[in-house]
N, C-alpha and C positions, 0 to 999 in steps of 0.2 A: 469648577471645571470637572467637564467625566471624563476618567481614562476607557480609552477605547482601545481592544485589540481586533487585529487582524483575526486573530488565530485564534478561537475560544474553543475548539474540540482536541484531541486527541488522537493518533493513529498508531499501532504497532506493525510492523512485516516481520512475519518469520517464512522462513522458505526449510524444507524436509532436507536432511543431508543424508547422503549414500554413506554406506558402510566403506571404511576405509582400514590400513592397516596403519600402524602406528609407528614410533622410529625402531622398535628393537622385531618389526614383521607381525605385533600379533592384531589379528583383524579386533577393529572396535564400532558398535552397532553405531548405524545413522540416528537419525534424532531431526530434532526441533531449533534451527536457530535464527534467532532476530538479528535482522540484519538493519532496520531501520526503527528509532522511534521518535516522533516528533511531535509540536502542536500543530492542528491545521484547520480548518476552516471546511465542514462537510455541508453538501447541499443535496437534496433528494433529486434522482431524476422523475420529478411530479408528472411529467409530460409522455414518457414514454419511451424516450429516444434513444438510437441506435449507432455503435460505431462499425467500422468497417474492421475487420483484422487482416493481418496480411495475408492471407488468403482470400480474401474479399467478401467474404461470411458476414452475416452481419450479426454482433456480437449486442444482449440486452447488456445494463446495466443499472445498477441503484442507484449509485454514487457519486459523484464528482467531488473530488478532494483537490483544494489546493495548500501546497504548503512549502515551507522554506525547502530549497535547491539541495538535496543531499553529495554531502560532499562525496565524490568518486564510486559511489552507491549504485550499483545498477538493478534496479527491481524488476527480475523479472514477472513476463504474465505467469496468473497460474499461483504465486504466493498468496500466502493467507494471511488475511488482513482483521486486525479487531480495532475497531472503532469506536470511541468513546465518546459522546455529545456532552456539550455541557451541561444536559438534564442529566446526566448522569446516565442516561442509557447506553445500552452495549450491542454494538452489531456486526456480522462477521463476515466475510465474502472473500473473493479470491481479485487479484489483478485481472484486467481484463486489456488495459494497455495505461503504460505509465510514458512521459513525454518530461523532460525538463527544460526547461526553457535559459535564459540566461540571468534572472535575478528568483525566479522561482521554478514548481515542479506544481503538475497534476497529475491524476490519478484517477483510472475509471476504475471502479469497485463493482 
């Protein structure tokens, strides 16, 4: 019997944090932090295709990511995403709109 996964890729989110000040007032620089990282299942958009943003723009994308439901995690668009395939290859992009659903999550890159 072959074991089969859902999930054979990779994805990280980190999103840029504002400078802030710390408990005793002294200001400390923004940065780089991951807020989500998980296994998931990426597919090329081969075709072309377009989503609507709330603005009614219509936004390209590479990507479609599906992956397990992050708990309490809200991705905004606009986060930057690194993508790992199971070949090993590495790809980078930004949210373009993320949607959870009720037993999983996707993600247009």
């Amino acid at each position: 019997m072959v074991a089969f996964s859902q999930y054979t890729d990779s994805i990280s989110i980190t999103i840029e944090t504002a400078p802030a000040k710390d408990a005793e007032g002294i200001w400390q620089p923004g940065g780089s932090s991951t807020i989500f990282e998980s296994l998931c299942r990426a597919e090329p958009n081969g075709k072309g295709q377009v989503i609507r943003g709330a603005d009614g723009n219509e936004k390209a994308y590479a990507w479609n990511i599906y992956m397990t439901k992050p708990d309490d995690t809200v991705i905004p668009e606009g986060a930057e995403v690194t993508l790992t395939l199971e070949d090993g290859s590495i790809h980078t992009g930004q949210v373009k709109r993320f949607k959870s659903q009720k037993f999983n999550a996707r993600l247009w890159v």
